[in-house]
C-alpha positions as CSV (number, residue, x, y, z in Angstrom):
1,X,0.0,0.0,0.0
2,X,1.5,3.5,-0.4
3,X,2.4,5.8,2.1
4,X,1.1,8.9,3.6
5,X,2.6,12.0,2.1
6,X,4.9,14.1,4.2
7,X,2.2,17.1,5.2
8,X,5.4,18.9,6.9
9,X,6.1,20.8,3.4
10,X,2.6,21.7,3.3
11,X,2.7,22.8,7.1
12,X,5.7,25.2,6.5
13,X,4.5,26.6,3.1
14,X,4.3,30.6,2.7
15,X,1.8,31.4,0.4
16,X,3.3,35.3,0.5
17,X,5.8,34.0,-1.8
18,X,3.2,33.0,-4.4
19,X,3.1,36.0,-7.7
20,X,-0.3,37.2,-9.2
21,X,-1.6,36.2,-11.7
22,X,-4.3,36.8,-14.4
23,X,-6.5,34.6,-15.4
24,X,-7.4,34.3,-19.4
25,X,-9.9,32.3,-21.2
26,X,-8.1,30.5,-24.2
27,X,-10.9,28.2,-25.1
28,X,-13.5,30.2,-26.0
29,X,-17.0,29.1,-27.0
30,X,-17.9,29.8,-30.6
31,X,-20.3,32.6,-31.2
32,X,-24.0,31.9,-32.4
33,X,-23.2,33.3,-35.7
34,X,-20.3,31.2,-35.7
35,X,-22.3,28.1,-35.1
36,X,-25.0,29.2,-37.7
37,X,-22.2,29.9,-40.2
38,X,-20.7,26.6,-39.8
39,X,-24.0,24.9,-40.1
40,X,-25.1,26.7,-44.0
41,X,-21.1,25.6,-45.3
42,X,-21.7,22.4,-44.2
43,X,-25.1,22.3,-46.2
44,X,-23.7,23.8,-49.4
């Protein structure tokens, strides 16, 4: 069986030294035009 994870680094971490950061959405969901535009070249 495996053994229980040291929780001493956890204990002792300083989350001051952590940077900000932005969050970005990179998958973004397509547009309804863009689904209505895909659906008439898919029909021609």
């Amino acid at each position: 069986m495996a053994e229980k994870p040291d929780m001493g680094e956890i204990a002792s971490f300083d989350n001051a030294k952590l940077k900000e950061t932005e969050t970005r959405e990179k998958n973004t969901l397509p547009t309804k035009e863009t689904i209505e535009q895909e659906k008439r070249s898919e029909i021609s």
